[in-house]
N, C-alpha and C positions, 0 to 999 in steps of 0.2 A: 695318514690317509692315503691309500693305494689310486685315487679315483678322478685324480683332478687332468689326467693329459691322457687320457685314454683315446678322446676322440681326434687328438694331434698324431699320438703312434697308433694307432690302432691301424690304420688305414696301409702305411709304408708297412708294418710287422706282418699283416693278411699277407699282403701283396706278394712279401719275398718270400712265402713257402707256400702261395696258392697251388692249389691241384685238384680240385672242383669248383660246384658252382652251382646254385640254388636252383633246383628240379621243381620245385614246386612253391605254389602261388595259396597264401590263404589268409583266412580273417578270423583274430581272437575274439571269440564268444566269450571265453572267462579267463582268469587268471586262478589259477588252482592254490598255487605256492611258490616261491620265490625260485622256482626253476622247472613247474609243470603249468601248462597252459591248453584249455583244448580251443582248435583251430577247426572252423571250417573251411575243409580244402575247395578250392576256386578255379586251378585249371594246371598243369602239369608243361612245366619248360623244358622236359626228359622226360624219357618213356616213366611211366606212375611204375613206382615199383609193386612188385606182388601183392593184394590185398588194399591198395589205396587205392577210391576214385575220386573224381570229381561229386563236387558234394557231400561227401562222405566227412563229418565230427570225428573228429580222433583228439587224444591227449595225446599232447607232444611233451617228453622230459628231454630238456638242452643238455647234453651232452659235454660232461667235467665237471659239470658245476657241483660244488658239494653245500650244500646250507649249513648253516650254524646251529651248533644244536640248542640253545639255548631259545624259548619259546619266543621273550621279546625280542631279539633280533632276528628270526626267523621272518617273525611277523613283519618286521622293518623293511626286511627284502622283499616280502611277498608287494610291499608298498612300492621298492624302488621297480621293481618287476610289473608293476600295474600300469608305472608312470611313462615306461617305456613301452608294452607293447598292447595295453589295455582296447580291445576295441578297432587297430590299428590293422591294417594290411601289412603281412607279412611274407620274407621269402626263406622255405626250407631249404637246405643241404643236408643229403644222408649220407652214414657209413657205411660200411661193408654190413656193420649188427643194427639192422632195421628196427626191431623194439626188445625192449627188455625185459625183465623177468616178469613184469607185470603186466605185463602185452602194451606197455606204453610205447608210443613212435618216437626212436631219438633221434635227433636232428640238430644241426648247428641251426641257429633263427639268428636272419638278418634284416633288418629295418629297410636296404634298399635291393634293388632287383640285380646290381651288379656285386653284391656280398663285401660288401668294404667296412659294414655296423654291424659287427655281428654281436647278439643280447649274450653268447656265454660270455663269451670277453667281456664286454663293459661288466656283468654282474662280479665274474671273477676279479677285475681289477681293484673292485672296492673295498673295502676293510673287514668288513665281516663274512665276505664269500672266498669259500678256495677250491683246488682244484682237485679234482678222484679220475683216475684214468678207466674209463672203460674198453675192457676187452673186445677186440673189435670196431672197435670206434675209436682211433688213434688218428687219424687226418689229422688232425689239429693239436698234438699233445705238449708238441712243442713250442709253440704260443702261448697257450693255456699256461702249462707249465711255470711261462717263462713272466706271465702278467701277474700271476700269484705269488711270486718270489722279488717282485719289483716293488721297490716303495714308492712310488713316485710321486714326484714332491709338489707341493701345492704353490704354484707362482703367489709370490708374496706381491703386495700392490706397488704401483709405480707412486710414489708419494712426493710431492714435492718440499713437506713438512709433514710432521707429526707432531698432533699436539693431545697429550694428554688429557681424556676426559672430563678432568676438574679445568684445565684452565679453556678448554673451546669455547666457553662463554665469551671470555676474553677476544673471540677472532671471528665475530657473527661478519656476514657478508661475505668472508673469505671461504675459495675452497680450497680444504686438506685434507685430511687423513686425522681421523678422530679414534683413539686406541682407550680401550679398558675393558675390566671387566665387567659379564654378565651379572646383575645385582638382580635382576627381575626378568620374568619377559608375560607380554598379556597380548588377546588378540580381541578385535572389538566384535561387536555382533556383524557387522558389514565383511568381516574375513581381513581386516588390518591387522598385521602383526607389530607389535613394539618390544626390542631390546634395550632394555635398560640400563646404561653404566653409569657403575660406579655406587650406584646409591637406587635403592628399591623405590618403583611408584607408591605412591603418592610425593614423595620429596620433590620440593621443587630445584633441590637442587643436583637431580640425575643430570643424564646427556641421552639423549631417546635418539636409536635408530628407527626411523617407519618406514614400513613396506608398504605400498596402499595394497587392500586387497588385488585387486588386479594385476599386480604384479605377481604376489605370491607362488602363483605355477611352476612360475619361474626359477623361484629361490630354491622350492621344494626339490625340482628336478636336479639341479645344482647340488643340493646338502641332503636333502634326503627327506621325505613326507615328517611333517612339521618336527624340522629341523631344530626350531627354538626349545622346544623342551628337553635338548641337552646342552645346553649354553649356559645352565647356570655356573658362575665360578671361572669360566673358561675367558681369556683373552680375546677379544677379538678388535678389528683394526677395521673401518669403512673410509672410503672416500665419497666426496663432494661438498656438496655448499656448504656451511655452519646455519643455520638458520636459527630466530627464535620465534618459538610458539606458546603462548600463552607465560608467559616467562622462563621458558624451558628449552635450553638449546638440544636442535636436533640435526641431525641430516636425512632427507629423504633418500631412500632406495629405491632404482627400478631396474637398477643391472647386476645382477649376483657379480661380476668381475668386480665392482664394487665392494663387495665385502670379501675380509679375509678371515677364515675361519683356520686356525690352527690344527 
């Protein structure tokens, strides 16, 4: 997974090769595809280049970004892409090649007004997006580039103990680090998600991670829109309290740093 320290470097990588700086100001009406959005433009921090005004709906395509061609994880991006600039006040940076063959406007999109979050990068840093250089649009190739060839590794949890999902029963009161695998996962009508290890719901004798819904947002933007439905089978490792519920030991979730996803 490419995607867990993007927002640690990202910041220091911009910085040591910056040479522009977001011209303009605007606000996502939709999210098209996991690397086309249209924006309406809001007000111009540099001269509007040629054919842009204020007020003016245009599709903007973020610039490197290449999609996966595969429909389901297309769609998965189009998801992480929603979570990030869905609705959200945004600031462009253009290249020398204003739109592309399909009169679409390409633009690096950055989340703040001094360009340090920029949406190609976090998308390319992820696992299922990489990078296509466009002609003309080279400012950033070397970033780009360079976040798509990095694997960057996912901070494991700081655990003071690790205890195996069968014996947590054994350590209710205590907090640790509870590890196994995905055996089930289910979400309640209220938007609560449960992970299940070890042993499938109804067994009373699983170990259940819950997210209350209200946290969910959270997880999602972290792992990616409803994340649990690839967890079956897979490893994973949480921290905090042991609790039991209804006879059923669990830990509650409400910080993704909590859970470790392989």
């Amino acid at each position: 997974m490419k995607k867990a320290l993007v927002a640690l470097v990202l910041g220091w990588v911009l910085a040591s090769v910056a040479v522009g700086a977001p011209a303009a100001v605007g606000r996502v009406v939709s999210v098209l595809d996991g690397a086309t959005i249209s924006v309406r433009l809001e007000s111009f921090l540099l001269p509007a280049p040629t054919g842009l005004a204020a007020g003016a709906e245009v599709k903007v395509r973020y610039i490197g970004v290449a999609l996966p061609p595969k429909p389901e994880e297309a769609a998965l991006v189009r998801g992480w892409n929603a979570i990030l600039v869905e609705g959200k006040q945004v600031f462009l940076e253009f290249d020398e090649k204003l739109r592309d063959e399909e009169g679409r406007v390409l633009a690096y999109v950055f989340l703040d007004r001094e360009g340090k979050l920029m949406v190609n990068a976090i998308l390319i840093a992820t696992e299922l997006v990489g990078f296509t250089p466009v002609a003309g649009a080279g400012r950033y190739d070397r970033v780009l580039s360079h976040l798509d060839r990095t694997p960057w590794l996912v901070p494991t949890l700081a655990c003071p103990v690790v205890y195996p999902w069968s014996e947590a029963i054994k350590h209710v009161g205590e907090s640790a680090c509870v590890e196994g695998p995905v055996a089930s996962v289910g979400t309640s009508r209220a938007g609560d998600v449960f992970l299940n290890l070890g042993r499938p719901y109804p067994d009373p004798g699983r170990f259940t991670l819950f997210i209350p819904a209200r946290y969910v947002g959270k997880f999602e933007a972290a792992f990616g829109p409803r994340f649990w439905n690839n967890l079956l089978g897979r490893t994973v490792r949480a921290f905090g309290e042991i609790r039991l519920y209804q006879g059923v030991a669990e830990i509650q979730l409400a910080d993704p740093a909590n859970l470790f996803i392989p």
